[in-house]
C-alpha positions in Angstrom: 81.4 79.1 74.6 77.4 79.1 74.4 77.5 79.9 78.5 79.7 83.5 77.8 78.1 84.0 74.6 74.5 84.2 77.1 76.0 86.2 79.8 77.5 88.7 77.0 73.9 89.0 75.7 72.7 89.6 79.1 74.7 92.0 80.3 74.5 94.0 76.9 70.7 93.4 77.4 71.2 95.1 81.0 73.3 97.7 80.0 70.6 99.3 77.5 67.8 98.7 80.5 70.1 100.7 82.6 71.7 103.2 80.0 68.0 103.7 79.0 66.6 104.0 82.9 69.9 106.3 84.4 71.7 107.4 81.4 74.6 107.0 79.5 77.0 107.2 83.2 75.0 105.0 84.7 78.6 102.5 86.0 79.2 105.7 87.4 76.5 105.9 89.0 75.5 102.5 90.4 78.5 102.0 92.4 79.9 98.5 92.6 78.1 97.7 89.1 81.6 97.5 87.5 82.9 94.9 89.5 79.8 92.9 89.6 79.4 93.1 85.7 83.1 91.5 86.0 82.6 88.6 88.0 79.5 87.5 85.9 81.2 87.6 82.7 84.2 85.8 84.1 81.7 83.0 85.3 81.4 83.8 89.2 78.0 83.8 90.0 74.8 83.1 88.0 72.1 84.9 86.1 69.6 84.7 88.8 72.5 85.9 91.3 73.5 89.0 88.9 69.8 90.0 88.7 69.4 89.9 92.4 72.4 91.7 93.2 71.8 94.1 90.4 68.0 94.8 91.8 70.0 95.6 95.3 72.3 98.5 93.6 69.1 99.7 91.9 67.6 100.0 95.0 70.1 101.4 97.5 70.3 103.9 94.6 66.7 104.9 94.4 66.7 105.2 98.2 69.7 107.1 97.8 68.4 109.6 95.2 64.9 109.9 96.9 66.5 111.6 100.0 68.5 113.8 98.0 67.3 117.5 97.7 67.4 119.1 94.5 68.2 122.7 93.5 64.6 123.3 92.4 63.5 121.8 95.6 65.4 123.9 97.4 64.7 127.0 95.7 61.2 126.1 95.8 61.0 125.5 99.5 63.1 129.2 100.6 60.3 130.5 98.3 57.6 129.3 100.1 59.4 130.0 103.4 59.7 133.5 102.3 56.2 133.7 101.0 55.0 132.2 104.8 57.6 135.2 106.3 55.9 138.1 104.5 52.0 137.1 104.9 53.2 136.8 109.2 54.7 139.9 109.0 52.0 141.9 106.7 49.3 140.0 109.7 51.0 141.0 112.3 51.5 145.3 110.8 48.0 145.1 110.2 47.3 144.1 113.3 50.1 146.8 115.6 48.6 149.8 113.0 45.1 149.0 114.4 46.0 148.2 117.7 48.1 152.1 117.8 45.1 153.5 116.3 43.0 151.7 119.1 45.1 153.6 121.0 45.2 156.7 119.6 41.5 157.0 119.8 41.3 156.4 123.3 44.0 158.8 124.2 42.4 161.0 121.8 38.9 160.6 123.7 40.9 161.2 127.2 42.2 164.3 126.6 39.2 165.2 125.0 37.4 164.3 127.7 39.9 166.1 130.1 39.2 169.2 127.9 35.4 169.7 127.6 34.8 167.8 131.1 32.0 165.7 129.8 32.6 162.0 128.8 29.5 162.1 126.3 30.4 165.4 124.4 34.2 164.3 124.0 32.9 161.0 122.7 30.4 162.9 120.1 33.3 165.3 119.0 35.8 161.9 118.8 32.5 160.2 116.1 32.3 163.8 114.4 36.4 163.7 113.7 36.0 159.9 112.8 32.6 161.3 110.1 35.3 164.1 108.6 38.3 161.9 108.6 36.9 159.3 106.7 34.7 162.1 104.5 37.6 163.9 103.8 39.8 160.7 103.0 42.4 161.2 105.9 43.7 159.5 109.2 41.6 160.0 112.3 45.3 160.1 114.2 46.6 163.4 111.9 42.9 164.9 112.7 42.8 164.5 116.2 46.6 165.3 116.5 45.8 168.7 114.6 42.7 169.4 117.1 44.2 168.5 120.3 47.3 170.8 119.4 44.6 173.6 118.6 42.9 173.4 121.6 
């Protein structure tokens, strides 16, 4: 009588530690905790045995929530992927607008070149639209697409 009053005390005691640690569900929870809370009130295995097999649901369960991915987590992770996507793709736009105003400037400088003959005067006329462009707050590619249609 002394033996199932103990083992009545100790599994309420458990059941607040584990109520208190998982929540109110926590049978549900701890799979296989039922039946094990069973067999050591009906006198099948010992204190020291309950504990250890208690500490092994515990466990499994930790492992098993560790590897489980919340919705937060998730959310949090297709943010950060979408945040990674738009700083590659604003990197790599920078990069194609200056590369087609690279070339834009050196077509710009060829037909130039092709129309005033001298290398050196179509390259002082390309610095002189660059000067204006950026004085007057525009594109060197709309100014030198304006000039080479007026010539």
């Amino acid at each position: 009588m002394a033996d199932r009053e103990a083992r009545r005390t100790h599994l309420y005691n458990s059941a607040i530690r584990l109520s208190a640690k998982y929540g109110a569900g926590f049978r549900g929870s701890l799979s296989g905790y039922s039946e094990l809370e069973s067999r050591f009130a009906r006198g099948e295995m010992s204190k020291s045995t309950f504990n250890a097999h208690l500490s092994a649901l515990q466990s499994g369960f930790k492992s098993a929530t560790s590897q489980t991915l919340t919705l937060g987590d998730a959310m949090r992770d297709l943010r950060r992927s979408v945040i990674n996507a738009t700083a590659a793709y604003t990197a790599f736009s920078g990069f194609a607008a200056v590369n087609r105003s690279g070339h834009m400037m050196e077509g710009a400088s060829a037909a130039l070149t092709a129309v005033t003959g001298d290398p050196n005067k179509a390259n002082s006329e390309v610095a002189f639209v660059q000067q204006e462009a950026m004085r007057l707050v525009l594109t060197s590619s709309l100014v030198f697409k304006v000039i080479l249609r007026w010539r």
